[in-house]
N, C-alpha and C positions, 0 to 999 in steps of 0.2 A: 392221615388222609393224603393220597398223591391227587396229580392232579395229568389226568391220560387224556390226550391228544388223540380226535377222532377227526381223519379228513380220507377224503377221497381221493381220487389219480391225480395224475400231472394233468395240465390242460383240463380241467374238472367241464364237465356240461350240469345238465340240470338235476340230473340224479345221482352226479358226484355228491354236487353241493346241501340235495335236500337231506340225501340219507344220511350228511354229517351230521346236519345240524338238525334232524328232528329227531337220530338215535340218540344223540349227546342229550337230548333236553328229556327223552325217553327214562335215560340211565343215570341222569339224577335227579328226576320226579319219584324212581323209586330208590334213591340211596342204592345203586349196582355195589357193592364190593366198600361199600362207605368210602369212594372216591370221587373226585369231583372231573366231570368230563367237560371238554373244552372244542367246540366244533372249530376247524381251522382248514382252509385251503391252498392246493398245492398249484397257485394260481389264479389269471383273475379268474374274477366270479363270468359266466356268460350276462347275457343283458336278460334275457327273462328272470333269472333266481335272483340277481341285483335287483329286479322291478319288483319281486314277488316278496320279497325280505324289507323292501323299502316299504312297502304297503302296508303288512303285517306289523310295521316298528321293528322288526328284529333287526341288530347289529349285522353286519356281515361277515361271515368266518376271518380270523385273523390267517393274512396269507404265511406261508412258512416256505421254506426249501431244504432245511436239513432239523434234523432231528440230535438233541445230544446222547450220548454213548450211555444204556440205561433209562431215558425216557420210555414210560409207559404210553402205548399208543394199539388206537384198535382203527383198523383198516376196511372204509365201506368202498363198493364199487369195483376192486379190485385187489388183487393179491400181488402180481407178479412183482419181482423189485424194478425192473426198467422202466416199470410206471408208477414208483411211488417216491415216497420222498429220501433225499441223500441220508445216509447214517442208517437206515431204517437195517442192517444188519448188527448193528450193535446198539439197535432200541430194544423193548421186551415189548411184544407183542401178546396184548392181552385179548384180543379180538377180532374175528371178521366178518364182516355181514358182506354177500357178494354172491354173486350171479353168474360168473365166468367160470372159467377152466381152471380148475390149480394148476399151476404153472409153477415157477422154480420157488419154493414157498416152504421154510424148514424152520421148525423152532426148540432150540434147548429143552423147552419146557411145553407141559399141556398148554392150552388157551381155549374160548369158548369160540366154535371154528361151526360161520353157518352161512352153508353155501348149496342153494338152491337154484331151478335151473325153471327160473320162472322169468317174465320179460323187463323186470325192473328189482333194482335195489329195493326198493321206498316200498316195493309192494312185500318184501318180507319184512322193512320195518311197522310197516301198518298191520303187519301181523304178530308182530314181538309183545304189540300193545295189549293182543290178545293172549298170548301166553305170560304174560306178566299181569293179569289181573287190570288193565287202565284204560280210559278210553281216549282218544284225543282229543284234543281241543280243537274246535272249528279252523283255526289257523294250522293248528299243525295237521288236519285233515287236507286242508287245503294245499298245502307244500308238496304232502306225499302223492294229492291225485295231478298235481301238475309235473311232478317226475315220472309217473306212472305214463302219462300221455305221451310226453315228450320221447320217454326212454324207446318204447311200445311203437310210434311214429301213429299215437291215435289208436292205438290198436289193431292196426294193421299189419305191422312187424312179424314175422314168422316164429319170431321168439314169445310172442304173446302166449299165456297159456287160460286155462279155464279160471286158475285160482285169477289171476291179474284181471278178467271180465272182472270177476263175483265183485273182487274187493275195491273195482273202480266202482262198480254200481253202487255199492255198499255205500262208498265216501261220497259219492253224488248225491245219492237220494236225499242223506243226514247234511249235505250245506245245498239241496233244492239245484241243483245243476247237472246239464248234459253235458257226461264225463266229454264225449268227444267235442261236444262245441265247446265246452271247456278248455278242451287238451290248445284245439285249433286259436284260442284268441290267446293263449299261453306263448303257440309256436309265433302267433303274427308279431306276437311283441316284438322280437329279433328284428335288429337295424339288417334287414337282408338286402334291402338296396343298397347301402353302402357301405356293405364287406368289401377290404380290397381282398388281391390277389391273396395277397401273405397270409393275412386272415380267413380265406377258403382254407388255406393246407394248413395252418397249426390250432385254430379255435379249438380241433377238436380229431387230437390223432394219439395214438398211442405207438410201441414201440415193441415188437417182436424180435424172436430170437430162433428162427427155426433155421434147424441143419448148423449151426453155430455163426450166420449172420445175422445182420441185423438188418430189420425190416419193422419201417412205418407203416401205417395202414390209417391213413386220415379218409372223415365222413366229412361233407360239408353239404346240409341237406336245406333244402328249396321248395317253394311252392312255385316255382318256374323258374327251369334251368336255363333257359334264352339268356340271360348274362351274364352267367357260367362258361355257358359255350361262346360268347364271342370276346371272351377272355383266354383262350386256351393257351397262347404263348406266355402271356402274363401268369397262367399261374402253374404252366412248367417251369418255366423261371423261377418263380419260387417256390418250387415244389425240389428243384436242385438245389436252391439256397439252402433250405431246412435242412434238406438230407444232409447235407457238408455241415452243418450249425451242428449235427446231435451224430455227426460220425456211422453216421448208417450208411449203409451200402445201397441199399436200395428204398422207394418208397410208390406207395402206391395211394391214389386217391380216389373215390367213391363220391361223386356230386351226384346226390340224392334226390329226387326230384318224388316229394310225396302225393301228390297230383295225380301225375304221371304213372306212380310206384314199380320204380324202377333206377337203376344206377347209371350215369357214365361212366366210364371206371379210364383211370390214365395210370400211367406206368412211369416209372424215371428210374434211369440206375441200373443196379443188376435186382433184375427182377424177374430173370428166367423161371424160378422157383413158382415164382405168385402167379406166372402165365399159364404155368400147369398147370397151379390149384387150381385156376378158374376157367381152364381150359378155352383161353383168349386168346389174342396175339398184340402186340402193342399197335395201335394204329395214333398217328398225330393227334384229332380229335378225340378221341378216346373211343371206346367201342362200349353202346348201349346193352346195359342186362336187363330185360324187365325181367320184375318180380324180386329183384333182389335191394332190399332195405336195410339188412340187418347185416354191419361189418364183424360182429360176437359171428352169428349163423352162416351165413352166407358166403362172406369173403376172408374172414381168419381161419376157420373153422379147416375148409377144404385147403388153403395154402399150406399151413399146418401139419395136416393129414398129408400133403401133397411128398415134405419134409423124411418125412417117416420110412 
């Protein structure tokens, strides 16, 4: 029996962290491969999945940063290596559960490789439950419909699809709860009054690579942008700090305002590329998108394509 390390991205959010720890607890409920799975993260926990794990009694993922040469390891939330953990080239990858684009993602060997283009992780793990014969336990129903919500922004997300309605209603009905007034007393938990600067641009960003530079792309999403915005020097400032911390070239931030639904979108750096895709132009304040939510759809997607 090995013992395979399952976590999510760098900077994990809430459906990094659930789809670790409720596929782990999925894959060896039924003895996967007679291995024993180990949910761990690749950083801290946010404050909702901390709050949501403390309730439940569950332990919280042991955090990690690098992996040894040969650890067995299966990857939810993402694929690309710029957002996963160090060594993860000379780990064996025996899995993915994941939602995104395959990106620079190559393995020696088969592995079990399931990647759907639906609005959450946790919503193909509450579907795994189904093809493997199980059903979940109230708790673990409960993890997967508050990734679902969070991921989805309530379902409102452009990423959201028909299967992610079905299977939040599904999980609703069976723990007696309105998935969206669910999702919304999930998002209020977040200490969003007092985020600082630093905290808007890294809680929650990841790390591209289009055209052969490197390029951030942090969310930092709100139920009212009003302290966002009259922070804007403050978190150019550390929107340049980061970018020099993790050697990117340029970086791009997305202050989310789900209320609103709609982006401010800020720029730093060389980020000619990302002005294309989004067919913006940098302004000091940043320049208002409505209708754009999703950094997967929205704002990677077309920078990306923009690349090509």
């Amino acid at each position: 029996m090995s013992t395979v390390y399952v976590f999510g991205h760098k900077n994990p959010d809430n459906d990094a962290i659930m789809s670790a720890v409720v596929l782990s607890q999925l894959l060896n409920q039924v003895n996967y491969d007679g291995n024993e799975y180990k949910a761990c993260a690749l950083g801290a926990l946010p404050a909702e999945s901390a709050n949501l794990l403390a309730e439940a009694g569950i332990a919280e993922p042991e955090q990690i940063e690098s992996v040894e040469e040969g650890q067995l390891v299966v990857l939810t939330d993402h694929n690309e290596s710029a957002q996963s953990v160090e060594g993860l080239k000379h780990a064996v990858v025996a899995g993915v559960v994941d939602h995104h684009r395959i990106g620079d993602f190559e393995t020696p060997a088969p592995l079990h490789y399931i990647a759907l283009p639906w609005g959450s992780s946790c919503t193909i793990v509450a579907k795994l439950f189904e093809v493997l014969g199980q059903q979940p336990t109230d708790t673990q129903a409960k993890l997967l419909l508050s990734a679902m919500m969070t991921d989805t922004l309530m379902l409102k997300s452009p990423t959201t699809t028909d299967v992610d309605r079905a299977m939040a209603a599904k999980l609703g009905e069976r723990l007696g709860l309105d998935p969206v007034k669910f999702g919304m007393e999930v998002f209020l938990s977040r200490p969003s009054g007092s985020f600082t600067a630093a905290e808007m641009v890294g809680n929650d960003i990841k790390m591209f690579e289009p055209a052969g530079s490197k390029l951030l792309i942090g969310q930092y999403e709100t139920v009212d942008k009003t302290r966002a915005l009259g922070m804007i020097d403050e978190i150019r400032e550390a929107m340049r700090a980061y970018a020099a911390e993790k050697g990117a070239d340029g970086i791009v931030l997305c202050v989310t305002d789900i209320m609103e639904e709609g982006s401010q979108v800020l720029f730093e750096g060389n980020t000619e590329l990302a002005q294309k895709g989004l067919g913006i132009a940098d302004e000091h304040d940043g320049v208002w998108m409505p209708g754009v939510l999703s950094r997967k759809k929205q704002v990677a997607a077309p920078i990306l394509a923009a690349a090509e």
